[in-house]
C-alpha positions, 0 to 999 in steps of 0.5 A: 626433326632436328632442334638447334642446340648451343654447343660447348663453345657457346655457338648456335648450330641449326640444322640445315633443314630449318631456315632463320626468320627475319628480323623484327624491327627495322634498322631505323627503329633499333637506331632510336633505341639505341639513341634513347640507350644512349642518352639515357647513359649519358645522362646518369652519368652527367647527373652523377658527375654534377652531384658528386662534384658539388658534393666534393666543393661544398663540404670541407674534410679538413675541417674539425672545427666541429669535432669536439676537442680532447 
């Protein structure tokens, strides 16, 4: 019995007598998945974005006011 190998290339090659199974979870499921992926990037990045924002209006590099004077 043959195994399925990687080539060098990186391809799946399978032997002719062995045959795939089927998938596992359906299109609608793997949808929902990629939904909740997706929302889930979406919201880092937006909480990202809103934190650096009010990082970057609420504080003042120009100003050394703070800084002692020599």
């Amino acid at each position: 019995m043959d195994m399925p190998h990687i080539n060098p290339v990186g391809l799946l090659e399978k032997p002719a007598d062995t045959s795939e199974s089927p998938r596992r979870f359906s299109f609608r499921l793997r949808l929902l998945a990629g939904f909740f992926v997706l929302l889930f990037l979406l919201v880092t990045v937006a909480s990202t974005v809103t934190s650096l924002g009010r990082y970057c209006l609420t504080t003042d590099a120009a100003d050394t006011r703070a800084l002692p004077h020599q």
